[in-house]
Every structure is written in structure tokens, then in C-alpha cells.
C-alpha positions in Angstrom: 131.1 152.1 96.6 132.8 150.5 93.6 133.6 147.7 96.6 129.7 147.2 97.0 129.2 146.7 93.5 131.8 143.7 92.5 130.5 142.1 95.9 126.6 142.7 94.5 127.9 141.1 91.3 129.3 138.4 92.7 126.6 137.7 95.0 124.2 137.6 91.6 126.7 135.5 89.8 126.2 133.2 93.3 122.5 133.4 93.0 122.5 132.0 89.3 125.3 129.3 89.8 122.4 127.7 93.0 119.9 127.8 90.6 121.9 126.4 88.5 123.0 123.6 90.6 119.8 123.0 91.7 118.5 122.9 88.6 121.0 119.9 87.4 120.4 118.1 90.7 117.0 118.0 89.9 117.0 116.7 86.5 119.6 114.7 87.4 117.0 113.2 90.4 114.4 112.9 87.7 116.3 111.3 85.0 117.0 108.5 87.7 113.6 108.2 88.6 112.5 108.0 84.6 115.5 105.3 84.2 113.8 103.2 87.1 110.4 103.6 85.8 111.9 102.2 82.0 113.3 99.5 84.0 109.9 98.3 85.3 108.2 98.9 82.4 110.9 96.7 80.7 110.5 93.8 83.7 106.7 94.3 82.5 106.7 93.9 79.3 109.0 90.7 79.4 106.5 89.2 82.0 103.4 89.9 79.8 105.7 88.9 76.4 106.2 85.6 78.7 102.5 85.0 79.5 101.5 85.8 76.2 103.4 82.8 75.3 101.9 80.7 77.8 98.4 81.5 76.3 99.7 80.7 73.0 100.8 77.8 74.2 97.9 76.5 76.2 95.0 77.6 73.6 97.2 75.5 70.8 96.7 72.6 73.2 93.1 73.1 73.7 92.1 73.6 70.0 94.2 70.3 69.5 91.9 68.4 72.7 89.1 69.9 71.0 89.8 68.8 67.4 90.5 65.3 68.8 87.1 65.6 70.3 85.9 66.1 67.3 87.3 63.5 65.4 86.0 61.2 67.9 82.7 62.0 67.9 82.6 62.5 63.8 83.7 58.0 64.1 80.7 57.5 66.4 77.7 56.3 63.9 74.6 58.4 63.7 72.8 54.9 62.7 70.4 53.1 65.1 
């Protein structure tokens, strides 16, 4: 009987070590899948930092066509 009860013990100890294990295996899975997902966002947010820059860019050089506009149309004369 006392036999029974190391090998019931053991088998517990057994039970709690696979959770265990599974447990780590599947923070381990999801840790991997939240680095993968940072990556991405990361790729993202240099893309959108990179056309954000491009917009910049192209508004600055159509409020400069525009003000040149201007300027030409303020030299035309108003008189008849």
C-alpha cells in the first residue's frame, strides 16, 4: 500500500510538471506571436512615418505653386 502511494504521488507530481510544460510552451507560442505582431506594427508605423513625409513634402510644394499663383495674378492690373 505504501507502494501505491509514492507511485500516486509521483503520478501527481507528473500531472503538475505537463501542465506546467504546457503551460510555458504556450506562453512561449504566444510571446512569439506578440513579437511578430510588434514587428509589423513597427514595419507600419515606419511606412506611414514615411508617407507622412511625402505629404509634408508634396503640400509644401503646392502651397508654394499656389503662392506663385498668387503672386502672378496680384501683377496682373485690375485697370481697363
Amino acid at each position: 500500500m505504501e507502494g501505491k502511494r509514492e507511485i500516486d504521488k509521483f503520478e501527481v507530481l507528473e500531472e503538475k510538471l505537463n501542465r506546467i510544460l504546457e503551460g510555458y510552451i504556450n506562453l512561449k507560442e504566444e510571446k512569439e506571436g506578440l513579437i511578430s505582431q510588434l514587428k509589423e506594427k513597427e514595419e507600419e508605423v515606419e511606412r506611414l512615418k514615411g508617407e507622412i513625409s511625402s505629404l509634408k513634402q508634396e503640400r509644401s510644394q503646392v502651397r508654394n505653386r499656389i503662392e506663385r499663383l498668387i503672386e502672378r495674378l496680384e501683377e496682373i492690373p485690375l485697370e481697363q
